[in-house]
C-alpha positions as CSV (number, residue, x, y, z in Angstrom):
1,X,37.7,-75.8,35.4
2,X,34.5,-75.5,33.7
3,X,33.5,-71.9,32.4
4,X,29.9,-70.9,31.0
5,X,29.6,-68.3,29.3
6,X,26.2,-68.5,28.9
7,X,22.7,-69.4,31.3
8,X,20.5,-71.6,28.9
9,X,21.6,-69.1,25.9
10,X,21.0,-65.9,28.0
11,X,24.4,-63.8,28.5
12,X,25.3,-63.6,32.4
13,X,25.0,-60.7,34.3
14,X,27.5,-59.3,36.7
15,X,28.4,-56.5,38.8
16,X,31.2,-55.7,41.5
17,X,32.3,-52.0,43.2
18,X,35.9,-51.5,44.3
19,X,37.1,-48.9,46.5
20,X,40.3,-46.5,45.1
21,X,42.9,-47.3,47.5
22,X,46.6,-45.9,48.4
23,X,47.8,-42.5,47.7
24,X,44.8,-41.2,45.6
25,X,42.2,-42.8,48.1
26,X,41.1,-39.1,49.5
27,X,41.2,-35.3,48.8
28,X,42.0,-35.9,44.8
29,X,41.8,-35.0,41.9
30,X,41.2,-37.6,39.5
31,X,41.9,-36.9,35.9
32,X,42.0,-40.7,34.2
33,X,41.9,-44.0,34.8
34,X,43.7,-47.0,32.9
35,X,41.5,-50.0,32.8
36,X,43.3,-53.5,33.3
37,X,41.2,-56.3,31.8
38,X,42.1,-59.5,29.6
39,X,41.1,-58.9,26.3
40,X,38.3,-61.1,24.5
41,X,37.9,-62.7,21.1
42,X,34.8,-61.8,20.8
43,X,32.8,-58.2,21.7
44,X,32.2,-57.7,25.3
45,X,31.3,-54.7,27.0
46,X,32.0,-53.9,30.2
47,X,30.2,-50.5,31.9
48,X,32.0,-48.6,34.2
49,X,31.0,-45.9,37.0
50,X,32.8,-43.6,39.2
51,X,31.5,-43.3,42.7
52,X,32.0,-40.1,44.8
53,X,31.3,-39.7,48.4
54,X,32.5,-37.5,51.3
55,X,33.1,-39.2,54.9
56,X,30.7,-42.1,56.1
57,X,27.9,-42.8,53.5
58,X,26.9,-44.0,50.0
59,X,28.8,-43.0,47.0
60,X,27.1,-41.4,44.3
61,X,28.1,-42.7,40.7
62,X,28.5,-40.8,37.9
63,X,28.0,-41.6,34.2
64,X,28.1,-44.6,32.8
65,X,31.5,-45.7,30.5
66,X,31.5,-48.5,28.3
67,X,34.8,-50.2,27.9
68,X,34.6,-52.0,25.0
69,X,37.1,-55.8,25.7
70,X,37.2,-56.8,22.0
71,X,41.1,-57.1,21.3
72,X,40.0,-55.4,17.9
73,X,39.2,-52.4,19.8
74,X,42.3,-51.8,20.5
75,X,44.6,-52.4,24.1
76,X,44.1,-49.1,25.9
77,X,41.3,-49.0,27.8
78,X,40.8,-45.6,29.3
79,X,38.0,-43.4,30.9
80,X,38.6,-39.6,31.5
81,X,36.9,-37.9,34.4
82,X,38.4,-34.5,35.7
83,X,36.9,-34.4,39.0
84,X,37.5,-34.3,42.8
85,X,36.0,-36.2,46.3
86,X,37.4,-37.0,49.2
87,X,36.8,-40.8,48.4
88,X,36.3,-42.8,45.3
89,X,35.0,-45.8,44.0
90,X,34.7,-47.7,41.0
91,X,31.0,-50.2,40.0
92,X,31.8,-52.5,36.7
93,X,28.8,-54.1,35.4
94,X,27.7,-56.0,32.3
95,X,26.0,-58.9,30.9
96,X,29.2,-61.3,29.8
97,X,29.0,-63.6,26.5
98,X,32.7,-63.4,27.5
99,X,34.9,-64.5,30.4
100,X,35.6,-61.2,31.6
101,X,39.0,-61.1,33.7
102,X,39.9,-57.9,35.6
103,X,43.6,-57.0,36.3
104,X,43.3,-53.9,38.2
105,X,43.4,-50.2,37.2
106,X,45.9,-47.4,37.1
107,X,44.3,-44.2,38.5
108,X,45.8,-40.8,37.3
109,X,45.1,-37.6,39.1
110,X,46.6,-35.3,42.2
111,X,46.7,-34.6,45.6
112,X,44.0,-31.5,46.7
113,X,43.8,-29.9,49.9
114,X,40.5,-29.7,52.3
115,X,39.3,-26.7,52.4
């Protein structure tokens, strides 16, 4: 398998959006999420976003995270949010130098009621 990690130099840019499945995927409140990615020997940045939206329609992202993949920064990779939708979904972005791997997330957070 070959792997670039670069285009002629130039770092690659990427992007993908998830959507929160299982028992958090509506009417919750979300207070953290766990970030599962492979860590790097070298800095890499990832950005993350949390998308909110209610019934049929676009999400609107919040914010902006940077999750920083650098084993030197450290293994948790966390991003705290305290807020509520009916669905969410997750944007990661970046411009790799890296091979970025994702492993999933763990979301934290509660059931709310409609109202």
């Amino acid at each position: 398998q070959d792997i670039g990690l670069t285009d002629d130099g130039t770092a690659i840019p990427f992007h993908w959006e998830t959507g929160a499945r299982g028992e958090l995927e509506r009417y919750t409140n979300l207070g953290k999420i766990r970030h599962r990615f492979k860590h790097t020997t070298v800095p890499q940045n990832v950005s993350f976003q949390l998308g909110k939206r209610k019934d049929a329609g676009r999400p609107t992202f919040g914010t902006a995270h940077t999750i920083d993949l650098d084993a030197a920064a450290g293994s948790i990779k966390r991003t705290g949010h305290r807020t509520s939708a009916e669905h969410f979904c997750m944007r990661y972005s970046g411009d790799a130098s890296a091979e970025v791997i994702y492993d999933g997330c763990a979301i934290y957070g509660g059931k709310s009621g409609r109202r």
